[in-house]
DRENTIFI-929730 format. One record per residue (C-alpha): residue number from 1; residue in one letter; x, y, z. Coordinates in nm, 2 decimals. Layout:
<atoms>
+-----+-----+--------+--------+--------+
|   n | res |      x |      y |      z |
+-----+-----+--------+--------+--------+
| NUM |   A |      X |      Y |      Z |
...
+-----+-----+--------+--------+--------+
</atoms>
This chain:
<atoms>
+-----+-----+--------+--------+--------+
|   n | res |      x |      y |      z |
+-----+-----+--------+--------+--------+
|   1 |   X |  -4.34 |   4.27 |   1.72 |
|   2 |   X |  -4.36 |   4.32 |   2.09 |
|   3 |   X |  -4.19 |   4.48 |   2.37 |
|   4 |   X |  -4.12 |   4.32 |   2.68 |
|   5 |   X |  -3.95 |   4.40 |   2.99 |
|   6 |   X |  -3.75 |   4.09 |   3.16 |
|   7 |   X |  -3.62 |   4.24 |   3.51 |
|   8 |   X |  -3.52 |   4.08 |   3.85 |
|   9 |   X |  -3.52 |   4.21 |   4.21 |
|  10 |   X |  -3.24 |   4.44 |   4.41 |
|  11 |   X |  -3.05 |   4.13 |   4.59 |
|  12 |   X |  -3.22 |   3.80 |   4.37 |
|  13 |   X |  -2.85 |   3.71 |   4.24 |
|  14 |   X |  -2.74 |   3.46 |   4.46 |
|  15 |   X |  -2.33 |   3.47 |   4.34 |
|  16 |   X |  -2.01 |   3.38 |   4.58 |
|  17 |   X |  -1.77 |   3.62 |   4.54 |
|  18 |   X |  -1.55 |   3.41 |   4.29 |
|  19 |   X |  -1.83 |   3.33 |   4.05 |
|  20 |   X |  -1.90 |   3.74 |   3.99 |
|  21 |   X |  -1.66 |   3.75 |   3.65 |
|  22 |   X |  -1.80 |   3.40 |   3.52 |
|  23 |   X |  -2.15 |   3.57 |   3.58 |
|  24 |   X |  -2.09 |   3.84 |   3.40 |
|  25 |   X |  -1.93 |   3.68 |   3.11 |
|  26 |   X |  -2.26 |   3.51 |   3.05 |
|  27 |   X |  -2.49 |   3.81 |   3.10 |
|  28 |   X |  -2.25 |   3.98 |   2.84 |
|  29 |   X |  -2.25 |   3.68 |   2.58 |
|  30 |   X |  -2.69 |   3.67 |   2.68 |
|  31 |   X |  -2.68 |   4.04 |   2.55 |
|  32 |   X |  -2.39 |   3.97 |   2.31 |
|  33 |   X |  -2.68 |   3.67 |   2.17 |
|  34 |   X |  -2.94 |   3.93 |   2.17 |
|  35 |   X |  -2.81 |   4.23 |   1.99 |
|  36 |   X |  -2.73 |   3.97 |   1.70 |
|  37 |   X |  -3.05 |   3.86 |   1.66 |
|  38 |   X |  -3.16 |   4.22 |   1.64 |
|  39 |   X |  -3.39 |   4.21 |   1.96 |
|  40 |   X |  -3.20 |   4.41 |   2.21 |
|  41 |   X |  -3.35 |   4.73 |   2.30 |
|  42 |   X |  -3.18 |   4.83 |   2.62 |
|  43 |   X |  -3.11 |   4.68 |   2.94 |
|  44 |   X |  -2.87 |   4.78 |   3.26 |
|  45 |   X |  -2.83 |   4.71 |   3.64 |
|  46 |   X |  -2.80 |   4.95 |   3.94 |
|  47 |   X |  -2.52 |   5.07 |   4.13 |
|  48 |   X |  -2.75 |   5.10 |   4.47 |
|  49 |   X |  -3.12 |   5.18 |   4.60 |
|  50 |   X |  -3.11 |   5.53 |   4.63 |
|  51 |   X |  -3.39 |   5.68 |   4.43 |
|  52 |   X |  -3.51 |   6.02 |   4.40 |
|  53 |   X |  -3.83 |   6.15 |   4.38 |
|  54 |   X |  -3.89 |   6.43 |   4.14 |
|  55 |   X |  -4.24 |   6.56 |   4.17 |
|  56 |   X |  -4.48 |   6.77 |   3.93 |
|  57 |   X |  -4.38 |   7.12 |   4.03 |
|  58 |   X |  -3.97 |   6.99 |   4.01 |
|  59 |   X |  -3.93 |   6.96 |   4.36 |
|  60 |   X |  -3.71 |   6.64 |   4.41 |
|  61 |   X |  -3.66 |   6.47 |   4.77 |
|  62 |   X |  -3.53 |   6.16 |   4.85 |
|  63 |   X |  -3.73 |   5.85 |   4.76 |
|  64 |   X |  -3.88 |   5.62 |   4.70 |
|  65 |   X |  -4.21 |   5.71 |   4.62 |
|  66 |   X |  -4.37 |   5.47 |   4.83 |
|  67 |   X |  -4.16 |   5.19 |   5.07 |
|  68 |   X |  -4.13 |   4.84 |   4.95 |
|  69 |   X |  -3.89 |   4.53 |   5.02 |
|  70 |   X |  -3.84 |   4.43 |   4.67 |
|  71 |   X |  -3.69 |   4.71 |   4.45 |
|  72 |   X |  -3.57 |   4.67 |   4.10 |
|  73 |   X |  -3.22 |   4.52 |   4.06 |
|  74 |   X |  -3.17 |   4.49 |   3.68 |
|  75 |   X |  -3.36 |   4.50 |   3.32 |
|  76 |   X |  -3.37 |   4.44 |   2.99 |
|  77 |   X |  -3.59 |   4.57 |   2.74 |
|  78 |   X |  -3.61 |   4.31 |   2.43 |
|  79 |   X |  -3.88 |   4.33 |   2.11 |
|  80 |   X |  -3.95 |   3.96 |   1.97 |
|  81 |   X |  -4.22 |   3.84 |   1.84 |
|  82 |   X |  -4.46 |   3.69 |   2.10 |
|  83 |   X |  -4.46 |   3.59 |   2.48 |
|  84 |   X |  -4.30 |   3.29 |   2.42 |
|  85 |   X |  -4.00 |   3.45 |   2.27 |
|  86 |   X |  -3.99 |   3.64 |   2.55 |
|  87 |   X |  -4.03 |   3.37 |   2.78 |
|  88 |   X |  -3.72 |   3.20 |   2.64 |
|  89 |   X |  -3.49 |   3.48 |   2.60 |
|  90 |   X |  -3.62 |   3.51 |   2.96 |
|  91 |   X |  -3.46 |   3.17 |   3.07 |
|  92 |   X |  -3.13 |   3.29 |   2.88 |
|  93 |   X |  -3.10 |   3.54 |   3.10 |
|  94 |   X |  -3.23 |   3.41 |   3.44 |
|  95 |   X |  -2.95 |   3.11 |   3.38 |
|  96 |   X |  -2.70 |   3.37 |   3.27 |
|  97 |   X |  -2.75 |   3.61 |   3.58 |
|  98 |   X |  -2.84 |   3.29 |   3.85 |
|  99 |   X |  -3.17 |   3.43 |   3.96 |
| 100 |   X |  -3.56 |   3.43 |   3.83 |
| 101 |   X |  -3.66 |   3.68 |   3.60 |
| 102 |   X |  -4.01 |   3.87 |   3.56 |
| 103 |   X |  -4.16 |   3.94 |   3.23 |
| 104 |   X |  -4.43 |   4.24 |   3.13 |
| 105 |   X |  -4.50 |   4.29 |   2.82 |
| 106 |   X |  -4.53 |   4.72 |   2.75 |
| 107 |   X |  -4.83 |   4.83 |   2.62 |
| 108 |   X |  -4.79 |   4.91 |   2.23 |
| 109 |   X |  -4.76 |   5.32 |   2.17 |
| 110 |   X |  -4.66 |   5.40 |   1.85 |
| 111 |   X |  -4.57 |   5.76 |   2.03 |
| 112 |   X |  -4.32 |   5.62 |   2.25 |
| 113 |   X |  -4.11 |   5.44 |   1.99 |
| 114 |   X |  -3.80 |   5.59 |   1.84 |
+-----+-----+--------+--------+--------+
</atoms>
């Protein structure tokens, strides 16, 4: 089995103001989809762009780290068995949530697995 990360960009959802609920709905029965196939790892979106930076002595400013126009809006962490898996579980959710998805697949660590 592999992990993957399927994330989209802060401001990708393109949603009218009415259609929010309905969106959600369908990211909830995505997820709702996932944890019953026994794939779902963990996955969340942000309230804002406001990071902190939190350096190697503890000193923590205000971020980011370095300035970018495309920041991290939302992810989920699935394990399935290949790419393609991925790649479709990736559609669900892209369709679900109205916007493109990227998917990385995390580098296998047994150390970093529960």
């Amino acid at each position: 089995m592999a992990r993957f990360i399927i994330s989209f960009n802060d401001g990708d959802m393109q949603v009218a103001d009415d259609e929010w609920q309905q969106v959600a709905d369908e990211s909830h029965a995505v997820v709702a989809e996932a944890k019953a196939e026994g794939i779902w790892i963990f996955g969340g979106g942000f309230h804002s762009y406001d990071p902190v930076v939190v350096t190697e002595d503890g000193l923590v400013t205000r971020g980011p780290i370095t300035k970018s126009d495309v920041v991290l809006g939302g992810f989920s962490v699935i394990e399935v068995k290949d790419a393609q898996e991925a790649y479709l579980w990736a559609a669900k959710i892209a369709k679900s949530c109205r916007c493109r998805q990227e998917v990385r697949e995390f580098i296998d660590d047994p150390e970093s697995i529960n």
